[in-house]
Structures are given as C-alpha cells and as structure tokens.
C-alpha positions as CSV (number, residue, x, y, z in Angstrom):
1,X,95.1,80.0,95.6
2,X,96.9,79.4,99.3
3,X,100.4,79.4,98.7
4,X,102.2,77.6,102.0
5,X,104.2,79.6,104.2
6,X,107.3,77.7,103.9
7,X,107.1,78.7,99.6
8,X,107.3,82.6,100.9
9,X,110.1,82.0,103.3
10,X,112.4,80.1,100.3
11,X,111.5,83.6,98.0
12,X,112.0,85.8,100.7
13,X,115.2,84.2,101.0
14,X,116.2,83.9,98.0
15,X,115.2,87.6,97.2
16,X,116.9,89.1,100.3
17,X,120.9,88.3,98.9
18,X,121.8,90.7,101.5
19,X,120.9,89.0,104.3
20,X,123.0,89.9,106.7
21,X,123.2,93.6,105.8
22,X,122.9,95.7,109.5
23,X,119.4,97.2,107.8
24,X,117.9,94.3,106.2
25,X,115.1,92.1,107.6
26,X,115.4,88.7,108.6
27,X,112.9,86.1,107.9
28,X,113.3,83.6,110.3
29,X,112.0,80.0,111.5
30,X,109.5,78.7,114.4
31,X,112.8,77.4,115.7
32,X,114.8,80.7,115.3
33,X,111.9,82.7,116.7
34,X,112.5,81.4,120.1
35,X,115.6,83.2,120.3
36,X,113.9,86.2,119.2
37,X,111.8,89.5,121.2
38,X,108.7,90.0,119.9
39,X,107.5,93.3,119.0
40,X,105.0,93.9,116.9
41,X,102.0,91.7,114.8
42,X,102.6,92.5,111.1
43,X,99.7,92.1,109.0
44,X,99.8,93.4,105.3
45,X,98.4,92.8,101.9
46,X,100.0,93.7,98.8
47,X,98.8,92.8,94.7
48,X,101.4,90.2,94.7
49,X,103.8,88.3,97.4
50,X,106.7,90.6,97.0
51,X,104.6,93.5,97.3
52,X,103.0,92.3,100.1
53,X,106.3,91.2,101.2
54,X,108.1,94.5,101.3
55,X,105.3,95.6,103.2
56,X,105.8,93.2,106.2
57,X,109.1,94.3,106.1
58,X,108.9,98.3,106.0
59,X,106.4,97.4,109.0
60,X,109.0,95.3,110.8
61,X,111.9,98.4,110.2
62,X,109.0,100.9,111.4
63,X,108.6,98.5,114.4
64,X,112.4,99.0,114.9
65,X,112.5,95.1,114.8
66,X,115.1,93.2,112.3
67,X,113.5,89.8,111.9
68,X,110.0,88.6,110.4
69,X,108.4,85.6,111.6
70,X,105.0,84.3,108.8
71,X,102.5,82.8,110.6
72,X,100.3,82.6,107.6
73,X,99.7,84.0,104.0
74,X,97.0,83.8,101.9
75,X,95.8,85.2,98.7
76,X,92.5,86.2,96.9
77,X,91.0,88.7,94.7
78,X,91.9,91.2,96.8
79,X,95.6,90.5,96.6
80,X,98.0,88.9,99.0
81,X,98.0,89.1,102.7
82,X,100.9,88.5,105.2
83,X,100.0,87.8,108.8
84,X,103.1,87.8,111.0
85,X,105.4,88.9,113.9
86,X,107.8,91.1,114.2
87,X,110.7,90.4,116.2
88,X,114.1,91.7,117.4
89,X,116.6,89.0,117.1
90,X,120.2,91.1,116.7
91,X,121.6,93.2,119.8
C-alpha cells in the first residue's frame, strides 16, 4: 500500500510538537525547499513510517542539515522506505 507523500508530511508534523526546537528537523514543502541548501539525498526504510521516519531524520542531523524535503515514500513487505533531501534551511 502507497501511502502519498503529503499523509507523511501532516504525521510528521503533527509528531514533531517541537518544531521549532534549535535540534529538531524540519519537514518542509516543494515551496519552502527553494529557500533551502541542499545537502545530502536521504534514503531510509524502517518497519513502519515513524521508524522509517526517524531515520530520515537522524540522517538529516548526521548530514548537519535541519530540514527534510520527501520526494517519495513507499511501502511493502520489506517495510517503509523514505526517499528524500536533506537540506539546510536555518543560518
């Protein structure tokens, strides 16, 4: 089953209360992207979409980026994958 993009953006952001914390990642927008530097293609799979998301965004932190842009997600037997970019969007 695909779930669309825009489903893991609305959980991420509903699961990241604390937003705007200085360590926290971002995810962020096609639109909001723009404003961003990229610095590294995230790709990750987890057993389930949180999993897979805290993965993206351990690899964003290692990346030294704050922001996570989701091209795509998909899942299968396998699990949950997360194919994105991350980006450096604060000063």
């Amino acid at each position: 089953m695909k779930t669309p993009s825009k489903l893991i953006l609305v959980a991420a952001l509903l699961a990241s209360g604390d937003a705007l914390a200085a360590d926290s990642v971002l995810v962020v927008t096609a639109e909001q992207k723009s404003q961003c530097r990229f610095m590294h293609f995230i790709d990750v799979r987890g057993s389930s979409a949180e999993d897979a998301l805290q993965a993206a965004y351990a690899k964003v932190k290692h990346y030294k980026g704050d922001a996570l842009y989701v091209r795509n997600q998909s899942e299968n037997e396998k699990g949950v994958l997360i194919s994105g970019e991350g980006l450096k969007c604060r000063p």
